[in-house]
C-alpha positions as CSV (number, residue, x, y, z in Angstrom):
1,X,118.7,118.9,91.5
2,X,118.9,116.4,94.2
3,X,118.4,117.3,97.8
4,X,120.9,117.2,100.5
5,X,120.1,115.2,103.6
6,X,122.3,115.3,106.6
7,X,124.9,112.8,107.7
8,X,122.6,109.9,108.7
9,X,123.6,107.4,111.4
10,X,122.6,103.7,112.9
11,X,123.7,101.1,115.7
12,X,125.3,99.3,112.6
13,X,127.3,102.6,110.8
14,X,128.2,103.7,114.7
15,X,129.7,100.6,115.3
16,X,131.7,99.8,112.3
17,X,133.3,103.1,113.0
18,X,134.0,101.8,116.5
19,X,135.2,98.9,115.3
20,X,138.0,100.8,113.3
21,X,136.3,100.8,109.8
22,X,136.7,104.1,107.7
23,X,134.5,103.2,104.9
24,X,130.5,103.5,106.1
25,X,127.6,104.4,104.3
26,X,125.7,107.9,105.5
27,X,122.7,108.1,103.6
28,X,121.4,104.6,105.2
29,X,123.0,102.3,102.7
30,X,122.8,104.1,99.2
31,X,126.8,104.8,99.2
32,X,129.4,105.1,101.1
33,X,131.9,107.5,102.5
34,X,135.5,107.5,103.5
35,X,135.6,109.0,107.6
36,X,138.7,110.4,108.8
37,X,139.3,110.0,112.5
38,X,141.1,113.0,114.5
39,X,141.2,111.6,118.0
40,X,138.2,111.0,119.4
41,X,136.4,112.6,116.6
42,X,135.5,111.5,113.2
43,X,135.1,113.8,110.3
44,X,131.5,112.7,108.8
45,X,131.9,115.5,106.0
46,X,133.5,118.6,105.2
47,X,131.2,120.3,108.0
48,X,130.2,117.8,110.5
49,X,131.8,115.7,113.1
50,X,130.8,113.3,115.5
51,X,132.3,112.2,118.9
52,X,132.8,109.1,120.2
53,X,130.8,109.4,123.2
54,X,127.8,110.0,120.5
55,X,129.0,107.2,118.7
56,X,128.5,104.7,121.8
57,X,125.2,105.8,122.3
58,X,124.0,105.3,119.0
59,X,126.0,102.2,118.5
60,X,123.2,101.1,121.6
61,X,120.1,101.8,119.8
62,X,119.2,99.3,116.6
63,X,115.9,100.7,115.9
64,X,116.1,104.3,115.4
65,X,118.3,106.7,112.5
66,X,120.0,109.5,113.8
67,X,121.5,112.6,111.8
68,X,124.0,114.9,112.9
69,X,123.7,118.7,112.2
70,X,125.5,121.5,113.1
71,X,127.6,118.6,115.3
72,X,124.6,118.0,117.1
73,X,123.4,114.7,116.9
74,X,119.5,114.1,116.6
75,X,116.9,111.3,116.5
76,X,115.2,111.2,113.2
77,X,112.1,111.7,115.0
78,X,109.5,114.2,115.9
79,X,107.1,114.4,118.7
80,X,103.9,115.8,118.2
81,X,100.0,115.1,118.8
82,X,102.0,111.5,117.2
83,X,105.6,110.3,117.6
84,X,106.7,110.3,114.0
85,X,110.2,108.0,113.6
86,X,112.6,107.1,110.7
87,X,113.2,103.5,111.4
88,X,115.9,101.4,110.0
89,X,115.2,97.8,108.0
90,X,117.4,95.8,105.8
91,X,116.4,97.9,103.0
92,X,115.4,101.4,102.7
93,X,114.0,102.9,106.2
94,X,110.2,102.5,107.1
95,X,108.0,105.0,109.1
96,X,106.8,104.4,112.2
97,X,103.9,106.5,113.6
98,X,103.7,105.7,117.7
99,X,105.5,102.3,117.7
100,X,103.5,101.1,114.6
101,X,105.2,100.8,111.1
102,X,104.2,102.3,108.0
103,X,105.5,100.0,105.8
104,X,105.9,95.9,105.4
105,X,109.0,94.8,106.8
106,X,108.4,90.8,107.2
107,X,110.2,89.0,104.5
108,X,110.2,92.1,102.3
109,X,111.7,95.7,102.5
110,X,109.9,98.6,101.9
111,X,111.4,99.5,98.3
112,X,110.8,95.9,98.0
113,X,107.2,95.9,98.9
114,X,106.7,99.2,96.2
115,X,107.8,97.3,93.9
116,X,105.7,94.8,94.1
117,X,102.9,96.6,94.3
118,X,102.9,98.4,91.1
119,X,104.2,95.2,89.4
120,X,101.1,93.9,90.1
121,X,99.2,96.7,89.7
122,X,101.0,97.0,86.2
123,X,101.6,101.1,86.1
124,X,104.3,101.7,83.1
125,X,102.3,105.3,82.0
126,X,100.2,107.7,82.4
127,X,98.5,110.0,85.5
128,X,98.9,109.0,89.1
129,X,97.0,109.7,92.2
130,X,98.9,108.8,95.0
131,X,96.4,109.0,98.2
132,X,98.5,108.2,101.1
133,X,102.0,109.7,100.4
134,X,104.1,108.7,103.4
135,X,108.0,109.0,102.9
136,X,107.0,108.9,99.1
137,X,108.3,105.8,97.8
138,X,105.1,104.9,96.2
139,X,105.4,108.1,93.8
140,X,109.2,107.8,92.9
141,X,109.0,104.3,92.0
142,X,105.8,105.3,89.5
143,X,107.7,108.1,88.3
144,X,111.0,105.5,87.6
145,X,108.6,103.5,85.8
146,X,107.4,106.2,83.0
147,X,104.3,108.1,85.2
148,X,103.9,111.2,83.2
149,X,103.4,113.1,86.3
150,X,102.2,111.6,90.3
151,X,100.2,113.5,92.7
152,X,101.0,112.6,96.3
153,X,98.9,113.7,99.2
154,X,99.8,113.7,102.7
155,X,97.7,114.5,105.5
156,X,100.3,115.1,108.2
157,X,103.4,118.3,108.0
158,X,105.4,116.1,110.5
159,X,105.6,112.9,108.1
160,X,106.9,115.6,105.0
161,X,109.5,117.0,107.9
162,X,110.6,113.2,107.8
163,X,110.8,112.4,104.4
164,X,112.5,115.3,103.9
165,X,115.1,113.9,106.2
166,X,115.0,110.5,104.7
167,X,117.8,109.9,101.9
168,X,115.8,107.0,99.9
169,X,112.9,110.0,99.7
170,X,115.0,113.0,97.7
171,X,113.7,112.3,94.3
172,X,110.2,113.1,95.8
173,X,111.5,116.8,96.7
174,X,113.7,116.8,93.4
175,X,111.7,116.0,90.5
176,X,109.4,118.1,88.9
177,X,106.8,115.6,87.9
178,X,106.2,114.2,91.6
179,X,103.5,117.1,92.8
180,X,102.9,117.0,96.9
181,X,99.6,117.8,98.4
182,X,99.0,118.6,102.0
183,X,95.4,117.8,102.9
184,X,92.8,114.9,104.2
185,X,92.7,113.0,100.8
186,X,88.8,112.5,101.6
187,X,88.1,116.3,100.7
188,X,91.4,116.9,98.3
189,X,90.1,114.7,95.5
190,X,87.2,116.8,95.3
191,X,89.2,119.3,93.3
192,X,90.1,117.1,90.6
193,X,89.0,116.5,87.3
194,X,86.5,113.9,86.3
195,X,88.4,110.9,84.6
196,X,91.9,112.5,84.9
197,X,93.9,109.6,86.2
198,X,95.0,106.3,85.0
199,X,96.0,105.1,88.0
200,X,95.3,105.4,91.5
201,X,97.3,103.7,94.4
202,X,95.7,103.8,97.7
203,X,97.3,102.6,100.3
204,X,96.3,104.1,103.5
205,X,96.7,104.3,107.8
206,X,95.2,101.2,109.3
207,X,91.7,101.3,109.4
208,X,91.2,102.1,113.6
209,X,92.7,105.6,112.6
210,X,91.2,106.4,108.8
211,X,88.0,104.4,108.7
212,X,86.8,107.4,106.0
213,X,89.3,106.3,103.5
214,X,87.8,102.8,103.8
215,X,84.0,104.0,103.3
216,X,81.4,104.0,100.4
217,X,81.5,107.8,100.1
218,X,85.7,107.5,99.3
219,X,85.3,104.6,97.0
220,X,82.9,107.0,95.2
221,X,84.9,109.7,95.1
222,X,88.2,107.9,93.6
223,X,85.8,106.1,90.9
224,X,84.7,109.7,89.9
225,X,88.0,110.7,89.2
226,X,89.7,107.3,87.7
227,X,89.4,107.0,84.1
228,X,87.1,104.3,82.7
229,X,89.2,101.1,82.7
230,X,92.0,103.0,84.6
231,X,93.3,100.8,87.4
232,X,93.7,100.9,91.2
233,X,95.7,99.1,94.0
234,X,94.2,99.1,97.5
235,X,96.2,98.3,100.5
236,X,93.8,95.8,102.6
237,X,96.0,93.9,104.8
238,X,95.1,90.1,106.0
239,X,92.2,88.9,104.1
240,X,91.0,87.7,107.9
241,X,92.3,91.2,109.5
242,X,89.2,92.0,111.9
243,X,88.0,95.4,113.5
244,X,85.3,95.6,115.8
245,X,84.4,92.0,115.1
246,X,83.9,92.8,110.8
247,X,85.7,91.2,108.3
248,X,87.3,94.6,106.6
249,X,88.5,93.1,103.1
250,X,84.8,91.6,102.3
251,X,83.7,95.4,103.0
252,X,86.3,97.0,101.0
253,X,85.7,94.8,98.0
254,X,81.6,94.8,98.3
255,X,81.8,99.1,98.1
256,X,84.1,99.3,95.7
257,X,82.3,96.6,93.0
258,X,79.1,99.1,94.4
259,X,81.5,102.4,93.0
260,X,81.8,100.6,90.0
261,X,85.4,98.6,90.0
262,X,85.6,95.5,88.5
263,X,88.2,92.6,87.8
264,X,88.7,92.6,91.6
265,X,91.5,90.5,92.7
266,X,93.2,89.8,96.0
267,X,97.2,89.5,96.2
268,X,98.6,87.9,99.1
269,X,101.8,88.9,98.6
270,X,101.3,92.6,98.8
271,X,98.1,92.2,101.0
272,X,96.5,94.2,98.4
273,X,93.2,94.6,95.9
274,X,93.7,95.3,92.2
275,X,90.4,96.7,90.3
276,X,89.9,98.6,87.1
277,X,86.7,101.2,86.9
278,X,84.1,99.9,84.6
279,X,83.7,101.3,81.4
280,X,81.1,104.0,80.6
């Protein structure tokens, strides 16, 4: 069963209607939609309408997604202790948590970048953790690709809230092999088997904000529960990214050869470490 998301909106959808177009696409570029125009409104579905006052306004704004319910419009947004935003790229939307995105958006997409990432990481199979879960591209790409089942875990309630709004995220509320977890993925592991997974893609916040998901104690903690020569991609960033004056990949690579990963190999163009856990 898929999941319905409401009629989604951009500067770029708002102004083709504008512009006198009737074909537009309101899930943010996965198909499109015939609108029917009643004077100043346009009929967006068989329950919602917009009007063109709303349109204007939206047709102003090229970095935010809007959805209409209940012919109210909204900001794909929510404000909390963070400002959590759906924000649109070429490609499929990215999330950005106060101002900062989520995903890579320089010469890639964020469906893009997925891909990519599990090319090299070279899932086809098996278990998958899924540490950092995030509008959940990461475990519906691994479940296209044959994952017998992915565990996602998510730390925050208000990034679910926006994947949940998100189009490109349905399969990840749809199919029953793609398992969500809300929790600080430093203590959720604990709960898992010994060896259980083949694969483990860790790909979390920037280090100023989840410096625990970067440490010794993690790295142990993910090797416990990787099987031997199961494999792992970790998001890294710049090999010269700094914090605080310290060179984080060299750190990231010397604790996790000291948890016991090996074959450990920097991609450029993912910004990424694959490793495989040793054998016992």
């Amino acid at each position: 069963m898929t999941q319905n998301t409401p009629p989604m909106l951009t500067a770029e959808t708002a102004k083709s209607l504008l512009d006198g177009k009737n074909r537009i696409s309101l899930d943010l570029g996965l198909t499109e939609t015939t609108i029917k125009q009643t004077n100043t409104t346009y009929l967006l579905d068989e329950v919602e309408t917009i009007e063109i006052g709303e349109l204007e306004k939206i047709a102003q704004d090229q970095r935010s997604v809007y959805f209409v319910d209940k012919k109210t419009v909204y900001m794909a947004a929510i404000s909390g202790k963070h400002f959590y935003k759906l924000a649109k790229t070429s490609g499929a939307p990215t999330l950005e948590i106060d101002g900062i995105r989520m995903h890579r958006t320089k010469d890639t997409t964020p469906e893009r970048d997925t891909l990519d990432k599990l090319d090299i990481l070279g899932l086809r199979h098996g278990k998958v953790l899924d540490t950092c879960m995030g509008l959940g591209y990461t475990a519906v790409q691994a479940h296209e690709y044959g994952a017998e089942y992915v565990i996602s875990i998510e730390y925050e309630p208000n990034v679910i809230r926006i994947a949940q709004l998100n189009p490109w995220s349905r399969k990840l509320f749809s199919e029953d092999s793609l398992f969500k977890l809300i929790g600080d993925s430093f203590y959720v592991v604990d709960v898992f088997p010994t060896h259980h997974f083949d694969y483990v893609i860790h790909d979390p916040p920037r280090h100023g904000s989840a410096g625990h998901l970067y440490g010794q104690e993690f790295y142990q903690k993910l090797a416990r529960v990787i099987k031997p020569g199961g494999r792992m991609f970790h998001y890294t960033g710049e090999p010269r990214s700094r914090y605080r004056g310290v060179n984080l990949q060299k750190g990231i690579i010397k604790r996790l050869r000291r948890a016991g990963f090996k074959e450990l190999e920097y991609h450029p163009s993912v910004m990424g470490v694959t490793c495989a856990m040793g054998t016992v």
